[in-house]
C-alpha positions in Angstrom: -87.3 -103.8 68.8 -86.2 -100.4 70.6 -83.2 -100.5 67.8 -85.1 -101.1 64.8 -87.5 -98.1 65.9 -84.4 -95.8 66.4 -83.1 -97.1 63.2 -86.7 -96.6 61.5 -87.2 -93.3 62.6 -83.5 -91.7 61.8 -84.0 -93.4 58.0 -86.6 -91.3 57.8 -85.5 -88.0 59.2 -82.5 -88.7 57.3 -84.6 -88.7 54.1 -86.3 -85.5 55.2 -82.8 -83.9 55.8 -81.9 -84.4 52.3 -85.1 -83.3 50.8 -84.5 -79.9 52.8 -80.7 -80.1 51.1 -82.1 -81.2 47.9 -84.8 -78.1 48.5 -81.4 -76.2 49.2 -79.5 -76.5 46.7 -83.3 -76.2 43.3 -83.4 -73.4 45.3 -80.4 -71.5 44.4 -80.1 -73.3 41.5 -83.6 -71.8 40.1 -83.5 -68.4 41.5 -80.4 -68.2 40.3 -81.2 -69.5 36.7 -84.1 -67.7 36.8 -81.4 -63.8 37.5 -79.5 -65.4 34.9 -82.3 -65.8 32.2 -84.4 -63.0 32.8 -82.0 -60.1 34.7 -78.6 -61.1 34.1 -76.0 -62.1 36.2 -77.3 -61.7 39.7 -74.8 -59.7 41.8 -74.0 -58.8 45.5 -73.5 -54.8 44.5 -76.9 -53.1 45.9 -78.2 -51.1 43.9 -77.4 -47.2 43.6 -80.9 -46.3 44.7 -80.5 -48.4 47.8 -76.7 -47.0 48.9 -78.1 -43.4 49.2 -81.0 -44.8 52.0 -80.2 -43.5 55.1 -81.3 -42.2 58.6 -78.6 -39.6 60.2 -79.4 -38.9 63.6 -79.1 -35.0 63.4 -80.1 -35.2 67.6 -80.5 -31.4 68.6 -80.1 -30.0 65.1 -82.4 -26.8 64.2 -84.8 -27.7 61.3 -85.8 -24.9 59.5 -89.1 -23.6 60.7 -90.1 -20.9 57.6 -89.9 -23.5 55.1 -93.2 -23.6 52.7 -95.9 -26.0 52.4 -99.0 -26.7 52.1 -101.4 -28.8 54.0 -104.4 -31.2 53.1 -106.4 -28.3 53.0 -104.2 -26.5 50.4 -103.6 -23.6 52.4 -100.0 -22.6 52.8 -97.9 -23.1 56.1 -94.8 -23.3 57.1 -93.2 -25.6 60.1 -93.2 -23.4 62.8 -96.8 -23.1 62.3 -97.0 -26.4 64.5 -94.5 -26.0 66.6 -94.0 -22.8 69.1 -96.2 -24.3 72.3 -95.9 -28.3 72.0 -93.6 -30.7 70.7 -94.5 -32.7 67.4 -94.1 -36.2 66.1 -92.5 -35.4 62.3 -92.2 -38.2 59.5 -91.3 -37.8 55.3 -93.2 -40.4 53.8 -95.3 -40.1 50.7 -99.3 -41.0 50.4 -99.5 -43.2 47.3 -96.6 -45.4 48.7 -98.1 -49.4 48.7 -95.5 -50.7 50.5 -93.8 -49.2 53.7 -95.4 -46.3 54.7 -98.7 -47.6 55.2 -97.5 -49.7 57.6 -95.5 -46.6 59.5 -98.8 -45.2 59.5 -100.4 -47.8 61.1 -97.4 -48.3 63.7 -98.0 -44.9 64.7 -101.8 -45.3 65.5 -101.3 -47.9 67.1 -98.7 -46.8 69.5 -100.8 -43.8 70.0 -103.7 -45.6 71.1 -101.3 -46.3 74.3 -100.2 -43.0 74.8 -101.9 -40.9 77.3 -101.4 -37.8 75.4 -103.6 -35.9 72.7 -102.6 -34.7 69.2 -103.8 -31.0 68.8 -103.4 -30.7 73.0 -100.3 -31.8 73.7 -98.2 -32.4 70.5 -98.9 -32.1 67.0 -98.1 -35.3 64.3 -96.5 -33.7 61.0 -96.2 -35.5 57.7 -94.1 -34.6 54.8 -94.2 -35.7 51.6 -90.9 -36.3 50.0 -93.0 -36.9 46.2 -93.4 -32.8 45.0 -95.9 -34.3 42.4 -98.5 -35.2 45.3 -101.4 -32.9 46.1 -103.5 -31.8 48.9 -106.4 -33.9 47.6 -103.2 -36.8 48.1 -103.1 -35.5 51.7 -106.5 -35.0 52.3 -107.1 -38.6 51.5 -104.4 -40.1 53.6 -105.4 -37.8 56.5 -108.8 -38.7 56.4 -107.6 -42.8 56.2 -105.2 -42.4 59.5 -107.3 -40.5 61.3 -110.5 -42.7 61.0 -108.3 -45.5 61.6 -107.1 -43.7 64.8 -110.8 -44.0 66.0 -110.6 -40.4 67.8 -111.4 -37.9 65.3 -111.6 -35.2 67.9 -108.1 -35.3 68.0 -108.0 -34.8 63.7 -106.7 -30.9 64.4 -103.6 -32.4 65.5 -102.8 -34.4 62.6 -100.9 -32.4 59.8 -100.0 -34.1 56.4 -97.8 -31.7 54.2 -96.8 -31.5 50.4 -94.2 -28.9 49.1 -91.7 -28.5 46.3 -88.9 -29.9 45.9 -86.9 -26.9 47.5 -88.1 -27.3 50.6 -88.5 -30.9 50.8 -84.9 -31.5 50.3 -83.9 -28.7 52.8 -86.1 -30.4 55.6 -84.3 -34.0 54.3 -81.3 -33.0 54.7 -81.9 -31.2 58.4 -83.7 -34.4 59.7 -80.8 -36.9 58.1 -83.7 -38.3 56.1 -82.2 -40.2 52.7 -84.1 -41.1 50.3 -83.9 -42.2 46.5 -86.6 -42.3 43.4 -87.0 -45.2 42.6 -88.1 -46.3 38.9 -91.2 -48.7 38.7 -91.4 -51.5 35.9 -92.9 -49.0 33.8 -90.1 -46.7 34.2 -92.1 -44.4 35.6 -90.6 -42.0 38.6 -93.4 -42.6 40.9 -92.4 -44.3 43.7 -89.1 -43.9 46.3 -86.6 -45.9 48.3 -86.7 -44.8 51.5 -86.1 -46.3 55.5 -89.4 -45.6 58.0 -88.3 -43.5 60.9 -90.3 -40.8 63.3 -88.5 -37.7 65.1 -89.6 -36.2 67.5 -89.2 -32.2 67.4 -89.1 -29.6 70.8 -91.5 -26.8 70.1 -88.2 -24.5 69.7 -87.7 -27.1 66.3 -84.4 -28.8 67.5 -84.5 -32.8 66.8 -85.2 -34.7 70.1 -85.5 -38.3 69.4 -85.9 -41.0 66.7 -87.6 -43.6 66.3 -86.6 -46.2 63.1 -89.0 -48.8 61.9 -92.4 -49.4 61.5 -93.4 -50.3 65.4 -92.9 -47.7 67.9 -93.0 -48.1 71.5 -95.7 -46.2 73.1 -94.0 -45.7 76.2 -90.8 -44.5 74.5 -92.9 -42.0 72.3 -94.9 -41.0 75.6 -91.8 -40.2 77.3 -89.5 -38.5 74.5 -92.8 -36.2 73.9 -92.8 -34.9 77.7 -89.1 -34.6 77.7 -88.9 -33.4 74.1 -91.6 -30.4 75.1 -89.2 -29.2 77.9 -86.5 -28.8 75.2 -84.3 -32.1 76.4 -82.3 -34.1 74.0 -82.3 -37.5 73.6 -79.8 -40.2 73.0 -78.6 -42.3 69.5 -80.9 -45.8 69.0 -79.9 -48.9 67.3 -79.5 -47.4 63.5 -81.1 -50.8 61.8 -83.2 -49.8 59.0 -86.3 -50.9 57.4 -86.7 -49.6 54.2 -88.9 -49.5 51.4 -87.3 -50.6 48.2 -89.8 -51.9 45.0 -88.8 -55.1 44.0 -88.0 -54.8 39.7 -87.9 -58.2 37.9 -86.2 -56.1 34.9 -83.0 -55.0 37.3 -82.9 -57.7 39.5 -83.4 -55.8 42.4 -84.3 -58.1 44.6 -83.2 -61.1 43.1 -80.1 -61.5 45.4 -82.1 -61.1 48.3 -84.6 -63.8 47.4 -82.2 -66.7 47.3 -80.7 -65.7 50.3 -84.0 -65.8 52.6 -84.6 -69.3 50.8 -80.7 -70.3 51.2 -81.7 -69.2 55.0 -84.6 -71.2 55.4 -83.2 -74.2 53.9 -80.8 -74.2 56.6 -82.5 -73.4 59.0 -85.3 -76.2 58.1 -81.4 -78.8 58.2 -80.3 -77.4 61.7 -83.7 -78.2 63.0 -83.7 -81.3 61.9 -80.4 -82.2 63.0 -81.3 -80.9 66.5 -84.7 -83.6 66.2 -82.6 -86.3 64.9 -79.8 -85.6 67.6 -82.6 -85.4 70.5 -85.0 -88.6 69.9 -81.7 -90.9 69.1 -80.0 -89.7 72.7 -84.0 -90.5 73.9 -84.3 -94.1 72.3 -80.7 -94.3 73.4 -81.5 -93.8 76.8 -84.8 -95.9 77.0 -82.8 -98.6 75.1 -80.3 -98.4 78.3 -83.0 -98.3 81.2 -85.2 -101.5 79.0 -81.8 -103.5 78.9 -80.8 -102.9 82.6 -84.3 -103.4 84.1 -84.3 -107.0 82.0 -80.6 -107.5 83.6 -82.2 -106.9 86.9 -85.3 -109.2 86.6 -82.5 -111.6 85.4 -80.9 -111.4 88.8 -84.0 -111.3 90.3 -85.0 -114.7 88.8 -81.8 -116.7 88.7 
């Protein structure tokens, strides 16, 4: 009985292992028709937009303080208006992105919401936007979003979101190791960027102290750098693993690579697991099989 229920039961997890093969290999098979039919030959070359994404870690490099923008209010500043007494938190993003930044945005809340500091009192948060076609009214907008979300709009003087020229944007780019790329939407358009999500965090003097690179930041890490940031100390490299902010193009393929391989990877992953299941209750029947047949040896004994 105990062997036709082992032999049952790995039938049928064998027949689940080859649907998650069979699921495998229509998987590639489609994506991959699908590149070939409606983007061409799919291709492991990244595209150029993506090969110019980087963070540099410019740690204790002087950004320029005089450089000119203007904030959500329209009225004209520069970076040192912010900095001087306090540290600051400083991120290039741009306000009509859909994709990454408003989830940089909302990493940064909520890490805040942890740290026993104030924006406006003890640092300032400073946001740049790399797109010279956005607006105040753009900034206004996003400011008013964040800060709400924040839930502590006394602390709305300490939040700073920037737009500029082009000028001045690339300068500050290039003096934080920010890289970023536009990025062409289906329509052609020029209206959205490739770019990775990362915080720094700036010493009132302007030198870089820190960065932070994702979209989660770790409160007691920002809480920390900010104190030792505002006594002018420099921080150390971290783990350069991007996340980046790339809009998927069904007319260049973009992504196409990309998507077999998450389904390639979670058809094998789906197989391994299923090996380990198969490979787990047969040892377990196995086993039982061996402790029913001794125990029916024993009563044997027992009896005779």
């Amino acid at each position: 009985m105990q062997q036709r229920f082992t032999v049952r039961k790995l039938a049928s997890t064998l027949g689940l292992l080859a649907l998650s093969l069979g699921c495998f290999v229509a998987a590639r098979a489609q994506v991959s028709d699908y590149g070939q039919k409606q983007m061409g030959d799919v291709t492991d070359q990244l595209p150029d937009p993506v090969k110019k994404i980087q963070i540099k870690q410019n740690l204790g490099a002087q950004i320029p303080l005089d450089l000119q923008f203007r904030d959500e209010t329209g009225k004209a500043v520069t970076l040192g208006d912010y900095l001087g007494s306090r540290p600051a938190i400083l991120s290039m993003v741009y306000y009509k992105c859909k994709i990454l930044c408003p989830e940089e945005f909302n990493g940064l809340v909520s890490a805040l919401t942890m740290v026993k500091l104030a924006p406006g009192k003890d640092f300032n948060i400073i946001f740049v936007s790399v797109d010279p076609t956005e607006t105040p009214a753009d900034a206004a907008a996003a400011k008013a979003k964040y800060v709400r979300r924040d839930g502590q709009p006394q602390t709305g003087p300490g939040w700073h979101f920037l737009t500029g020229q082009q000028p001045a944007i690339t300068s500050l780019a290039s003096a934080i190791g920010y890289g970023y790329a536009p990025d062409p939407g289906p329509d052609g358009k020029m209206d959205q960027f490739a770019h990775a999500s990362a915080i720094a965090l700036i010493t009132p003097k302007g030198k870089i102290a820190q960065y932070y690179l994702g979209v989660e930041y770790p409160p007691t890490g920002i809480q920390t750098g900010l104190i030792a940031a505002s006594g002018g100390t420099i921080g150390s490299r971290v783990l350069n693993i991007l996340t980046l902010c790339y809009q998927y193009n069904p007319l260049t393929h973009k992504y196409s690579l990309m998507i077999i391989r998450i389904v390639q990877a979670s058809c094998v992953l789906t197989v391994l697991l299923l090996l380990l299941y198969v490979g787990f209750n047969i040892r377990r029947d196995l086993r039982n099989g061996r402790m029913m047949a001794r125990a029916t040896t024993l009563r044997k004994t027992a009896n005779g």
